[in-house]
C-alpha positions in Angstrom: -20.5 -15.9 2.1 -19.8 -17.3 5.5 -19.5 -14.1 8.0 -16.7 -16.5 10.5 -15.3 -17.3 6.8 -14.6 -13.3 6.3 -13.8 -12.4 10.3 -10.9 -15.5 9.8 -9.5 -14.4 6.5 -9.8 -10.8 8.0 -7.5 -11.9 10.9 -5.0 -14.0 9.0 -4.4 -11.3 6.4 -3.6 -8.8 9.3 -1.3 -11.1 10.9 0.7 -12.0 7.5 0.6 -8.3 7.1 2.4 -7.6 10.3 4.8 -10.2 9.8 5.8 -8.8 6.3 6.5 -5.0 8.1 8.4 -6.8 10.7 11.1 -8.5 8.2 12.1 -4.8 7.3 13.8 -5.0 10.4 15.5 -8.0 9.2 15.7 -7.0 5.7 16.6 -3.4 6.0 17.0 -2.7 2.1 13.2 -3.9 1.8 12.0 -1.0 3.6 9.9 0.2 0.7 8.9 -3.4 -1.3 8.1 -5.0 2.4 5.4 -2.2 2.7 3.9 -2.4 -1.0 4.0 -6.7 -0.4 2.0 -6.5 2.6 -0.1 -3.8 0.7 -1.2 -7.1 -1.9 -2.8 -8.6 0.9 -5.8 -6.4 0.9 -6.4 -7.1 -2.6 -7.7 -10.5 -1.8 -9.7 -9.4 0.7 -11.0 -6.4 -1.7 -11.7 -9.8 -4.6 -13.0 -12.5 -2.1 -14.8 -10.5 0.5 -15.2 -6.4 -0.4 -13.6 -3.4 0.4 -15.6 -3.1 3.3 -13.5 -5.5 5.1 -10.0 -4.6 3.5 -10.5 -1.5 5.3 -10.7 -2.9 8.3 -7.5 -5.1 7.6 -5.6 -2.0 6.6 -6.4 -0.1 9.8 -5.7 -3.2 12.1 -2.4 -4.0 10.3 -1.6 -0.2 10.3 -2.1 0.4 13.9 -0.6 -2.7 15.2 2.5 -2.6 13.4 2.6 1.0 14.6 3.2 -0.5 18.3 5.4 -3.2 16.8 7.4 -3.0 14.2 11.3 -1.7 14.8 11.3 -0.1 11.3 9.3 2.8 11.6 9.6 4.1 8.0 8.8 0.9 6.7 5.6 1.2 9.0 4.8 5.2 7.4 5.3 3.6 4.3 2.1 1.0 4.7 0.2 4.5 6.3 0.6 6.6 4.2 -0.4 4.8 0.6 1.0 1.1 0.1 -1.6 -0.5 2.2 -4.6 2.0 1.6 -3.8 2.1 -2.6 -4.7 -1.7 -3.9 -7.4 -1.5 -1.6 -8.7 1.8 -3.0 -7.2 1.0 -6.5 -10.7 -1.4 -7.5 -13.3 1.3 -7.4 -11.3 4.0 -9.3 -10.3 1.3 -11.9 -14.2 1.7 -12.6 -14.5 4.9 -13.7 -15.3 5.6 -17.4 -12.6 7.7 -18.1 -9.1 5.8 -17.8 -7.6 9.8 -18.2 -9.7 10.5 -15.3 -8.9 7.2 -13.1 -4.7 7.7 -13.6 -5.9 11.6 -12.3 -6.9 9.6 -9.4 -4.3 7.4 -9.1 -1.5 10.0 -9.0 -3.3 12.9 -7.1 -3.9 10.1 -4.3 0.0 9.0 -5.2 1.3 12.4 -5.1 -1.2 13.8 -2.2 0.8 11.0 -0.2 4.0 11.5 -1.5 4.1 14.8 -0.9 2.3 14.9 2.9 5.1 12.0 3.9 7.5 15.1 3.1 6.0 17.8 4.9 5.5 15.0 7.5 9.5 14.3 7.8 10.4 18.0 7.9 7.9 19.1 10.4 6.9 16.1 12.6 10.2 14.4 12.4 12.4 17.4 12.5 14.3 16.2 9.4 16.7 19.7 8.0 15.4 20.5 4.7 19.7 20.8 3.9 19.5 16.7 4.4 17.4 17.2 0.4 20.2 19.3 -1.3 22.8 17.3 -3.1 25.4 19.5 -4.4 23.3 22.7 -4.3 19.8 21.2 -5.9 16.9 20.7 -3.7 16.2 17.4 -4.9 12.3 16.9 -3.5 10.7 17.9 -7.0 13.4 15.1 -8.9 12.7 12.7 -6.2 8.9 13.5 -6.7 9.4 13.1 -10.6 11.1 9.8 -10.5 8.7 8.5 -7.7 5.6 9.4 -9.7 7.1 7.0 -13.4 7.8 3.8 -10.7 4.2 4.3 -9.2 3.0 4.3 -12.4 5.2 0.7 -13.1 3.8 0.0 -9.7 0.0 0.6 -11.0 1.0 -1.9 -14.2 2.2 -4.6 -12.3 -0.3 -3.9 -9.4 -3.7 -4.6 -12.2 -1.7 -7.7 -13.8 -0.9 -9.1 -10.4 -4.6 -8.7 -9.3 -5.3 -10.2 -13.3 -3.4 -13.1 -12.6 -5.2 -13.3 -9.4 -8.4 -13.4 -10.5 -8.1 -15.6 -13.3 -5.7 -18.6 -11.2 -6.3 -18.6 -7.7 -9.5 -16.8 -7.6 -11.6 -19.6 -8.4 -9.8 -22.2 -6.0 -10.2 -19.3 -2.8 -13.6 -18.4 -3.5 -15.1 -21.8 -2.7 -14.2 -21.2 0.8 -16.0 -18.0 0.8 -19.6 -19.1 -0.6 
């Protein structure tokens, strides 16, 4: 594989990346899908190239839409687990155990989940009253609902990476030998 091939592709992903986190400045209501879209990119880099330079994407996306982009949550968002997980999500699809991989998947989910809390009430100041709707402290529902669409997020995440693979995959890769 051409190393200028992987560098380019490198590049372009972070920049498509960036552009995705800043329409949730445009697209206020997309704050959490913009995140999880730009998230995708790293899968192609993770198919055509490796993880070891979806990492890369992932950190230069991260910090430069840190700098950049108006819509700060959508930005914590990409942090904090949509642009790490289908990056991470290959190598703990290969573990023996499919019980032991969806451990994974939601300790890593929930790990985030739950630090992006603690994160809002002690970084950002955010009054632990702003979680109570009539009396219930609604964290452990919110975490309960989060955790069944990050598992319809995991579905659709393998079959979009499926589909992938098996249409555009073999067009993409000749530009990578």
């Amino acid at each position: 594989m051409k190393q200028t091939v992987r560098v380019a592709c490198c590049g372009v992903m972070t920049g498509l990346g960036i552009v995705i986190l800043l329409l949730s400045a445009v697209v206020p209501v997309a704050t959490y899908a913009l995140p999880a879209l730009a998230g995708l990119l790293g899968i192609v880099l993770v198919i055509e190239a490796g993880i070891g330079w979806a990492v890369p994407m992932y950190v230069a996306t991260s910090l430069v839409a840190f700098f950049v982009v108006p819509n700060k949550e959508a930005v914590f968002v990409y942090i904090l687990f949509a642009g790490y997980y289908p990056i991470i999500k290959s190598p703990i699809q290969k573990l023996k155990s499919r019980v032991l991989a969806y451990l994974f998947k939601f300790a890593i989910f929930n790990a985030a989940a739950i630090g992006a809390f603690f994160l809002a009430v002690y970084v950002f100041l955010t009054p632990l009253e702003s979680f109570t709707l009539f009396g219930v402290f609604l964290p452990w529902v919110l975490l309960l609902l989060a955790n069944v669409v990050f598992f319809l997020y995991d579905l659709a995440l393998s079959g979009l990476v499926a589909t992938y693979y098996r249409k555009l995959h073999p067009f993409i890769q000749k530009w990578f030998l």
